[in-house]
C-alpha positions as CSV (number, residue, x, y, z in Angstrom):
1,X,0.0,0.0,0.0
2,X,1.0,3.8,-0.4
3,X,2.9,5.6,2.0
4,X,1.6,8.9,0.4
5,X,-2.0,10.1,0.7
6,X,-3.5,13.5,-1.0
7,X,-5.8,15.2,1.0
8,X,-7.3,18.3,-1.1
9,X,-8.5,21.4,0.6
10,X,-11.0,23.0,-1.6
11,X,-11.7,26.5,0.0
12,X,-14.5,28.0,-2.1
13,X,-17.4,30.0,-1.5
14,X,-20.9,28.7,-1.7
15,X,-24.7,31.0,-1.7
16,X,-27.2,29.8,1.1
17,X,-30.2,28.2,-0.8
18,X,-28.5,27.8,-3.8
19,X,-27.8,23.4,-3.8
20,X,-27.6,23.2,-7.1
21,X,-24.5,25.8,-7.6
22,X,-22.9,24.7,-4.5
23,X,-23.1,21.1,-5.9
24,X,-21.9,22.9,-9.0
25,X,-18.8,23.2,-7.0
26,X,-17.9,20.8,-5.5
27,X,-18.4,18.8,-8.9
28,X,-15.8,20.7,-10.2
29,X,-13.1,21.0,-7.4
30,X,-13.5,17.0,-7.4
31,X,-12.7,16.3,-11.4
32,X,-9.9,18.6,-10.5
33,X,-9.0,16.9,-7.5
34,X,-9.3,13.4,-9.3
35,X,-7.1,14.6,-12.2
36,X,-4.3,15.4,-10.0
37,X,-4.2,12.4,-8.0
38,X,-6.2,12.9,-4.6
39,X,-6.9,10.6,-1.9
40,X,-9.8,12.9,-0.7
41,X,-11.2,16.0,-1.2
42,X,-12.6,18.1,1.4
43,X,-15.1,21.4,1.8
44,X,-15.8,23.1,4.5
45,X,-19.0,23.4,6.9
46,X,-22.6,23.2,5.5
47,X,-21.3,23.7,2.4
48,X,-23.8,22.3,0.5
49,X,-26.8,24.5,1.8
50,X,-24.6,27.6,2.4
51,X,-23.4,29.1,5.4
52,X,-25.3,29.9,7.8
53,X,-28.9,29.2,6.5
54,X,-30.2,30.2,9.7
55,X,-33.8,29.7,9.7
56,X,-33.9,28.0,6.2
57,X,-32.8,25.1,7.8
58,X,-35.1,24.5,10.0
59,X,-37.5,23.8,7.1
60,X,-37.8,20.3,6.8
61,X,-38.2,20.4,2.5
62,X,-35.3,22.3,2.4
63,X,-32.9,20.1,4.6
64,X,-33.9,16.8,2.9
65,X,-33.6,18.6,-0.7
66,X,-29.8,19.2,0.5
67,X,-29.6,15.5,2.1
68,X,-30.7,14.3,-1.5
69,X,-28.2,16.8,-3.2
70,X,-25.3,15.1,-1.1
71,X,-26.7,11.5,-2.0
72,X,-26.6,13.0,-5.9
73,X,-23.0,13.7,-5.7
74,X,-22.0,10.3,-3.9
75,X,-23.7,8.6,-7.2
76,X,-22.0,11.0,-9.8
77,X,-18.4,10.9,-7.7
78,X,-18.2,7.3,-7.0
79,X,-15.2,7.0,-9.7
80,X,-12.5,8.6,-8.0
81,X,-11.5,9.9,-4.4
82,X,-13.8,10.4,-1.5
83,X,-15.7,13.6,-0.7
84,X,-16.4,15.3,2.9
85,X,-19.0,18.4,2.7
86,X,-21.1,19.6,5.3
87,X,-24.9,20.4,5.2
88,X,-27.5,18.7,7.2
89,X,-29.0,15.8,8.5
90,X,-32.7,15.3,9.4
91,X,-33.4,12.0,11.2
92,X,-36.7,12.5,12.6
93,X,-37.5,15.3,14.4
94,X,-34.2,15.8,15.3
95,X,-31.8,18.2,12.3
96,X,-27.8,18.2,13.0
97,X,-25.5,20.0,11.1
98,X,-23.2,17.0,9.8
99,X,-20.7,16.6,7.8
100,X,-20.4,13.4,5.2
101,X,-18.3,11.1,3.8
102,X,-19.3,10.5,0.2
103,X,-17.3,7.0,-0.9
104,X,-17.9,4.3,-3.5
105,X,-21.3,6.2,-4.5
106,X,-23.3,5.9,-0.9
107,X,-22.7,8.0,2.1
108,X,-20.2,6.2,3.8
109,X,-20.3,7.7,7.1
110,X,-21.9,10.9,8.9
111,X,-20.0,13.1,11.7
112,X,-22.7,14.7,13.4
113,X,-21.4,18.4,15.0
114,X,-21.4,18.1,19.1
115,X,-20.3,21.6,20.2
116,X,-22.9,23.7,18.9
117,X,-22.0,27.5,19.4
118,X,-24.3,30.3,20.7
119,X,-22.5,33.6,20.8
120,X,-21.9,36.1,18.6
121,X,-23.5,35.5,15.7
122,X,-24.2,32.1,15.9
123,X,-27.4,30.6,17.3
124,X,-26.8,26.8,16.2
125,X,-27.9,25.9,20.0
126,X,-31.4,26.7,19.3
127,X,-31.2,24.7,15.0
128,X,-29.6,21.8,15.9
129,X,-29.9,18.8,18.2
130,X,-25.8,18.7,19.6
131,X,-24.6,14.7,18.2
132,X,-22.4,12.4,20.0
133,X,-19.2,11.8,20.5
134,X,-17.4,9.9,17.8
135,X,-14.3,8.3,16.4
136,X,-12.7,8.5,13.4
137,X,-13.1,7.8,9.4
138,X,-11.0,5.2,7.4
139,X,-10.2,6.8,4.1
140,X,-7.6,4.4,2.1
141,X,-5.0,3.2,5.0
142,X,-5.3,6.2,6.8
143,X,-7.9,7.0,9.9
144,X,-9.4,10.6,9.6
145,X,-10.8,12.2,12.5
146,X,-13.5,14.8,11.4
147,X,-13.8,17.4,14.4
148,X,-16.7,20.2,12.9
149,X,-15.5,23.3,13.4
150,X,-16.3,24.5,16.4
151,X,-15.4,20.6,17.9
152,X,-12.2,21.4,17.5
153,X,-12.2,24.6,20.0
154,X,-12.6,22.3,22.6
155,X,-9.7,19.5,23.6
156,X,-12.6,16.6,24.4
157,X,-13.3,16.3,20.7
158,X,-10.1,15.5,19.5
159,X,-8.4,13.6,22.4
160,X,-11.4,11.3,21.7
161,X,-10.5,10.9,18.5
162,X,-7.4,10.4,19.1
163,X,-7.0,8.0,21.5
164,X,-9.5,6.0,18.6
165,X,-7.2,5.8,16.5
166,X,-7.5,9.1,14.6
167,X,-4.1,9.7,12.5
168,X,-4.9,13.1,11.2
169,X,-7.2,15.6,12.2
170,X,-9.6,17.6,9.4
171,X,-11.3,20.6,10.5
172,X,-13.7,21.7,8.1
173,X,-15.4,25.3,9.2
174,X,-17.0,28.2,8.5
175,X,-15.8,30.6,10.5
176,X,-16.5,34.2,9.7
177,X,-14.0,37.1,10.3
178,X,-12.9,39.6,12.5
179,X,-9.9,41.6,13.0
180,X,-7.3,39.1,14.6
181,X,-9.1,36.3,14.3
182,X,-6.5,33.8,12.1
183,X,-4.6,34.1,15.4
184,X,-7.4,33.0,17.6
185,X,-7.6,30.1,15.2
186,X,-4.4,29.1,14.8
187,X,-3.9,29.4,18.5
188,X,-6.8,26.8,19.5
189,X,-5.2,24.4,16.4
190,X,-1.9,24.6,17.5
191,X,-3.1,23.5,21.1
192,X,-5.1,20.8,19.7
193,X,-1.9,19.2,17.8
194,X,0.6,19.5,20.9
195,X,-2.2,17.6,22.9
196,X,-2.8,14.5,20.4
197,X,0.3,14.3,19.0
198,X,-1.6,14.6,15.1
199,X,-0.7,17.0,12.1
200,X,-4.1,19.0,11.8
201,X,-6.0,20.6,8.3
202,X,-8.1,22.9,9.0
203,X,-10.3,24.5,6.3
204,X,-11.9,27.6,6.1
205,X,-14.8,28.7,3.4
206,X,-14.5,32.0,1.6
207,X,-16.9,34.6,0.8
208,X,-19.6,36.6,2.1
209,X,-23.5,36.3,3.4
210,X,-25.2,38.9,4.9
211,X,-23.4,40.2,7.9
212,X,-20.8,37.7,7.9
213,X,-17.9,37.4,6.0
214,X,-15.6,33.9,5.8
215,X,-11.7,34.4,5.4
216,X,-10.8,31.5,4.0
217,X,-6.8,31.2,5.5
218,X,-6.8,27.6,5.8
219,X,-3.8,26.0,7.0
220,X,-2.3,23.0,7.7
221,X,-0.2,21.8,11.1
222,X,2.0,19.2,11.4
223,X,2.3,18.2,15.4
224,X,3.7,20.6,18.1
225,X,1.9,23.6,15.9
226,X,4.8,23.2,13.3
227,X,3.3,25.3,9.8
228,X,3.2,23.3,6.6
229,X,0.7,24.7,4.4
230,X,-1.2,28.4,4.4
231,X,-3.8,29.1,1.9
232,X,-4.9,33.1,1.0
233,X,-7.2,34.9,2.6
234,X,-10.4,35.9,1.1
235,X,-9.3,34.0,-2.5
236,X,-11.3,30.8,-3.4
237,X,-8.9,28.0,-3.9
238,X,-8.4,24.4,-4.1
239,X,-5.4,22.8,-3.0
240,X,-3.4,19.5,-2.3
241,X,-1.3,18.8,1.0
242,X,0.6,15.4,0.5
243,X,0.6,13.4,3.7
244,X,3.7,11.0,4.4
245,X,3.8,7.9,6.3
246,X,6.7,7.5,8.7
247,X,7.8,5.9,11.8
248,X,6.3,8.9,13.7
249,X,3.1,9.0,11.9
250,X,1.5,10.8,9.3
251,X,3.6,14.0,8.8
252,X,2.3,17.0,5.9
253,X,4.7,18.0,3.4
254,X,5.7,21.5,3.0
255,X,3.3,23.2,0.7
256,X,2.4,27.0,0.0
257,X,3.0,29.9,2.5
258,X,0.7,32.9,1.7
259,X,2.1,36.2,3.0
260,X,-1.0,37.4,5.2
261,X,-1.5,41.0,4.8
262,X,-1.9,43.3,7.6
263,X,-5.0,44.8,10.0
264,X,-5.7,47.3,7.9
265,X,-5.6,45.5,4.5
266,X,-7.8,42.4,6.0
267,X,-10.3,44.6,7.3
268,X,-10.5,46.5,3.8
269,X,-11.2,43.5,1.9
270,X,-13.4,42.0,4.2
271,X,-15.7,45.2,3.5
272,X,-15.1,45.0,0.1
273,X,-15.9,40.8,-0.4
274,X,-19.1,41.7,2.0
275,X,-20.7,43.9,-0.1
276,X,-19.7,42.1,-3.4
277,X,-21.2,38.7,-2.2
278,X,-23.9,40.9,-0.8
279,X,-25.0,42.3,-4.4
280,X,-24.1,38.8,-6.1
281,X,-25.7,36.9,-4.0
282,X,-28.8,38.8,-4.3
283,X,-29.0,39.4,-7.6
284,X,-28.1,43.2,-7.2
285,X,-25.0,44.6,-9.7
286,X,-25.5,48.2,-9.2
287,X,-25.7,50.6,-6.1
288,X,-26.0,53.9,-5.6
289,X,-25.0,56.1,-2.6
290,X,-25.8,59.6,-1.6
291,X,-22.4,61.3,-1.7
292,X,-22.1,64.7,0.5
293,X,-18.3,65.4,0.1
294,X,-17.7,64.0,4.0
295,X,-15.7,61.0,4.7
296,X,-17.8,58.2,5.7
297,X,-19.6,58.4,2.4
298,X,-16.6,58.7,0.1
299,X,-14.8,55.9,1.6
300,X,-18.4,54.1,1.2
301,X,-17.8,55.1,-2.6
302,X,-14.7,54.1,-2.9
303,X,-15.5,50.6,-1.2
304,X,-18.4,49.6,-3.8
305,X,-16.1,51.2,-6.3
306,X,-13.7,48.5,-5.6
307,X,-16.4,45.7,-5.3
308,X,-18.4,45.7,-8.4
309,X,-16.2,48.7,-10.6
310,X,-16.8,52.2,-11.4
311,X,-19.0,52.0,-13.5
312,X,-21.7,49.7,-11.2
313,X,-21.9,52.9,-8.7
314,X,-24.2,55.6,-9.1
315,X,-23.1,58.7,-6.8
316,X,-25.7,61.0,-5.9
317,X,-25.2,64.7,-4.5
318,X,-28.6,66.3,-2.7
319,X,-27.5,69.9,-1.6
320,X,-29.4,72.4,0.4
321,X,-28.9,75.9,1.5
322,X,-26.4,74.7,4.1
323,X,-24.5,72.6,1.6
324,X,-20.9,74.4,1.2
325,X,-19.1,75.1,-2.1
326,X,-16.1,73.2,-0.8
327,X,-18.3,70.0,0.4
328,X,-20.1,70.2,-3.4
329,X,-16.3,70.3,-4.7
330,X,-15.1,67.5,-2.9
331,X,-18.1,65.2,-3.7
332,X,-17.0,66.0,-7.1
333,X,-13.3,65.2,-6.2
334,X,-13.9,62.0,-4.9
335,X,-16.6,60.6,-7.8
336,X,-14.2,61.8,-10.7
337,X,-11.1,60.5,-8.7
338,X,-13.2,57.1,-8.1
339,X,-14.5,57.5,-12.1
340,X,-18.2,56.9,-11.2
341,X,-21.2,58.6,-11.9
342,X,-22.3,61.6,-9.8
343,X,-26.0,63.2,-10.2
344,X,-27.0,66.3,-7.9
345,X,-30.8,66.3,-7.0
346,X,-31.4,69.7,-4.7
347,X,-33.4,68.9,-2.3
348,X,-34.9,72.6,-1.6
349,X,-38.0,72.8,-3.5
350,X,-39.1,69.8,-1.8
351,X,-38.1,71.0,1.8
352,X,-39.9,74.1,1.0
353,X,-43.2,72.3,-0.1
354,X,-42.8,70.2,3.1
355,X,-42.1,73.7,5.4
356,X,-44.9,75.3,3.6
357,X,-47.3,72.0,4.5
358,X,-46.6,71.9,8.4
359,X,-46.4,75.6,8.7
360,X,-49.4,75.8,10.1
361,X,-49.2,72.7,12.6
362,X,-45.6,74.4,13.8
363,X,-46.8,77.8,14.1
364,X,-45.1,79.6,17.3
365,X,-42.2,76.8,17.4
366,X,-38.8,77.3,17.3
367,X,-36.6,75.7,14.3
368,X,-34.8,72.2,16.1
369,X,-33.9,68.7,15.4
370,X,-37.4,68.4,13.5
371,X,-36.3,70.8,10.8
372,X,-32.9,69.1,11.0
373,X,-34.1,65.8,10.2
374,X,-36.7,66.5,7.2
375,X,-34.1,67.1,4.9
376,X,-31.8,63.6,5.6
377,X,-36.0,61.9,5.5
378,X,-36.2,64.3,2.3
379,X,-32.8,62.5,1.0
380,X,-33.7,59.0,2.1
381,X,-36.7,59.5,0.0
382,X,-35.3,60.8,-3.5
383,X,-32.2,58.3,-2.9
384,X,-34.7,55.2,-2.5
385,X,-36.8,56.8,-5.4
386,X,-33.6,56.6,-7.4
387,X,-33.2,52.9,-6.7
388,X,-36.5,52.0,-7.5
389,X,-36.8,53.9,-11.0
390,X,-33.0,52.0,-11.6
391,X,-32.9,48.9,-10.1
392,X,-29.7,50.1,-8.0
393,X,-29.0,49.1,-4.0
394,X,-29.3,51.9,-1.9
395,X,-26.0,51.8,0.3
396,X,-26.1,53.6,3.5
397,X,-23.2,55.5,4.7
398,X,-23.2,55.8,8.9
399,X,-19.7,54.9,10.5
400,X,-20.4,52.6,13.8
401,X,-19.5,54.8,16.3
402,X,-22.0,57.6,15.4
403,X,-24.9,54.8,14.3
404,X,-24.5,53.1,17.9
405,X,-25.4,56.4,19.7
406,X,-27.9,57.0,17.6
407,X,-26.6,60.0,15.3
408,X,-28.8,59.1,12.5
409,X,-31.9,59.6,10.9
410,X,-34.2,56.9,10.8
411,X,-35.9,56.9,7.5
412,X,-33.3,59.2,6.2
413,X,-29.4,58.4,5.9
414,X,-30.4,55.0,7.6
415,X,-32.5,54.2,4.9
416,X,-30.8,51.9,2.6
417,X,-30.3,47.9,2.4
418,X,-26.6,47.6,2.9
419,X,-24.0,49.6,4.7
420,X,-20.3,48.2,4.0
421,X,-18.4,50.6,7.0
422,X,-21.6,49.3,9.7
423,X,-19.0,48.0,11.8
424,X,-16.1,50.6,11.1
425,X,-15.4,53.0,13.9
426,X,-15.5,56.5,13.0
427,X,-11.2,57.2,13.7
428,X,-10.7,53.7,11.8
429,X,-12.4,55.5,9.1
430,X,-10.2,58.3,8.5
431,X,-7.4,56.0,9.1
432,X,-8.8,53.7,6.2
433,X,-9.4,56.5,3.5
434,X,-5.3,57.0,4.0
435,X,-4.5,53.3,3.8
436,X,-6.7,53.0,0.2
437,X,-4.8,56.5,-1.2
438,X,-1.9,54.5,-0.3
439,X,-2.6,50.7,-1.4
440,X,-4.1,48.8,-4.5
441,X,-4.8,45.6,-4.9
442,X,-5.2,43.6,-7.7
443,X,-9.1,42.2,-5.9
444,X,-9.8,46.0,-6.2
445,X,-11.6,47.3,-9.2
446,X,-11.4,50.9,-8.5
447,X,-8.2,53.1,-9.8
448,X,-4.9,53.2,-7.8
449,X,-3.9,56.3,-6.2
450,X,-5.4,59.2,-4.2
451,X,-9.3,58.5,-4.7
452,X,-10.3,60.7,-1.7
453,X,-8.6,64.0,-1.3
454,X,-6.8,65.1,1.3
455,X,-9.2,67.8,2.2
456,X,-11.8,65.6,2.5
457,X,-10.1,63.9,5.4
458,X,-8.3,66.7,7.2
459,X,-11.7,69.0,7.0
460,X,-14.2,68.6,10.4
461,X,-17.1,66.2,10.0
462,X,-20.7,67.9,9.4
463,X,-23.8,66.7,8.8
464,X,-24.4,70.6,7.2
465,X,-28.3,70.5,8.3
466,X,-27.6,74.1,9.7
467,X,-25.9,77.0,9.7
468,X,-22.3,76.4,10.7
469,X,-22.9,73.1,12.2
470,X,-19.9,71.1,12.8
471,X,-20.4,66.9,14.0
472,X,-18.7,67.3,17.4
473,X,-21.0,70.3,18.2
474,X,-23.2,67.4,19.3
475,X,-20.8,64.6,19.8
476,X,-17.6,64.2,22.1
477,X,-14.3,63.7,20.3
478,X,-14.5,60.5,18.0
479,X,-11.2,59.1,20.1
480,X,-14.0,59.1,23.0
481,X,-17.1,58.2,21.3
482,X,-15.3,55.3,19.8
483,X,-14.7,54.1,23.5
484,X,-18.2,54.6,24.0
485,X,-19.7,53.0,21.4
């Protein structure tokens, strides 16, 4: 028998609800996977239905459609190397996410998750029924032990599988991003191969849904935490790790080592890849944005510029009395510089019609907040009508730290159905605009160079709703309300 066994890592993105194109995938990464010699191919958590399906799980038609899906591509793979892909499994009235062994054209065994988390943004506590505890897979002459993602955070898991017999260990995930989390990660592997002894693959999906955005940066351990294999972040891509047999064990041979890029970069691109799966995913391949020469909603710009290209981004400028030459100018600045389209809709007839209608009703009150916040409802309103008549996404343009104290409009500049910087503190964002006037990427489809000017991040932040109004008028320094928020 061989003393060699390829084990390909096929870290791809897949679209909740979407079996057919997710088996799509997996069709293909296996031909490829068969052409080059593999042992087995493997793809990440609940890869078949998407990740997470949340609630469209929980129907019944839709978890056996995916459970006949996965039967569908044991038949059509049985002539070459085994398959794992997660998705679901309904056995009764009680739904697991699993993750299956596809071998010889059946399903030739089913690891059932056992650590179900329930933090953050995971609620798989309240989906699934938790499975037991079980031991490994054998896959040719070697014995795979199949901890699901989150098993693998915790030691029980894999010192059970282990002292079964496992050999290697195969981590298939979905785990979304945040800032330092390929650290966390690889901390919690690392631990897990100093206690069994056994080199470790773990494998990340790519892409974005909803909210959530999946890294990818799989990598691959040999024991003691020793780094044979890393895999880019955020880039689909299917790879082979060749696994030796010697008198220690199974052992990885040295395969590619991505160079990570830094905070800022990762955090970048995971707004970028959020709101391009966003408008792919839904079926949406142009957005517009109302563009008011300020920060948040030029780096906003610049963001969907690099997601879908220039010419997918409709900028839209609605000035009123209290709009300043220089913030016209540099709403200009930043659509040529960015090469998208910019349209200017005034928005002073209409907040004259609307002054003139509650005159009455107001009579004997003092101008406020009310005033204030008619003309962002006013913009909401002609921006929405916009992406109605055009079929474009209305992006919405709040930084975190303002949104989370509640300086917004409702109906007005929170009206939209995605907002890429949503989780971007406000000093991040001025920090950002420099890194991208600094830094292109080949992922990006916008231009290189200085796409926000200067003066648009050097000038004070206003809302311009009156007379002279500048944003920390109402707010403490952003150093402070980032603390806050």
């Amino acid at each position: 028998m061989s003393d060699r066994f390829r084990l390909t890592i096929a870290q791809l993105d897949p679209t909740v609800g979407d079996l057919d194109g997710n088996a799509a995938k997996v069709r293909a990464a296996w031909e490829r996977a068969k052409a080059e010699g593999s042992d087995f191919v493997g793809f990440p958590e609940m890869f078949v239905t998407g990740y997470q399906p949340q609630d469209l799980i929980m129907k019944p038609a839709f978890a056996r459609h995916a459970m006949r899906v996965i039967d569908a591509l044991a038949a059509d793979c049985a002539d070459g190397p085994p398959i794992g892909i997660g998705g679901p499994y309904l056995d009764g009235a009680r739904l697991y996410n699993a993750y299956f062994v596809l071998e010889d054209g059946a399903v030739k065994a089913r690891l059932l998750k056992h650590e179900l988390p329930n933090e953050t943004v995971f609620d798989e506590v309240r989906l699934y029924t938790p499975g037991p505890l079980q031991g490994p897979v054998a896959i040719g002459r070697l014995r795979m032990g199949i901890p699901v993602c989150e098993d693998a955070w915790h030691e029980m898991l894999s010192e059970t599988l282990a002292e079964s017999g496992a050999e290697i260990l195969f981590v298939p995930n979905g785990s979304p991003y945040y800032r330092g989390k390929f650290a966390t990660r690889l901390n919690h592997m690392v631990a897990r191969t100093v206690e069994t002894g056994l080199p470790l693959v773990y494998l990340n999906m790519v892409g974005a849904q909803d909210d959530q955005v999946f890294d990818g940066a799989s990598f691959v351990l040999n024991p003691h935490g020793e780094l044979a294999m890393e895999l880019p972040a955020f880039d689909e891509s299917v790879a082979h790790v060749d696994f030796v047999a010697t008198a220690e064990g199974w052992r990885a041979e040295r395969g590619v080592r991505t160079v990570f890029p830094d905070a800022w970069e990762q955090d970048y691109r995971a707004m970028v890849e959020a709101l391009r799966g966003y408008c792919r995913k839904t079926g949406f391949g142009q957005v517009l944005l109302g563009l008011s020469g300020g920060i948040d909603s030029a780096l906003v710009a610049a963001i969907a510029a690099d997601a879908l290209g220039p010419g997918n981004v409709r900028c839209v400028m609605l000035p009123s009395e209290y709009t300043s030459a220089h913030s016209l100018e540099d709403a200009a600045a930043v659509a040529g510089g960015l090469g998208c389209r910019l349209d200017e809709v005034s928005i002073s007839g209409a907040r004259a019609a609307v002054t003139e209608a509650l005159a009455p009703l107001f009579e004997g009150r003092a101008p406020d907040v009310t005033e204030e916040n008619i003309q962002s409802r006013l913009r909401g309103l002609l921006l929405m009508a916009i992406s109605n008549k055009f079929g474009e996404m209305l992006l919405t343009t709040g930084n975190k730290s303002e949104v989370a104290v509640g300086y917004a409009t409702i109906y007005g500049d929170m009206a939209g159905g995605y907002n890429p910087i949503k989780d971007l503190y406000k000093t991040r964002v001025f920090e950002t605009c420099r890194w991208r006037n600094a830094n292109h990427r080949d992922w990006m489809m916008g231009p290189a160079g200085e796409v926000i000017p200067a003066r648009v991040i050097d000038k004070p932040p206003s809302a311009e709703l009156r007379a002279d109004q500048k944003d920390e008028d109402s707010l403490p320094p952003y150093e402070t309300l980032d603390d806050i928020a």
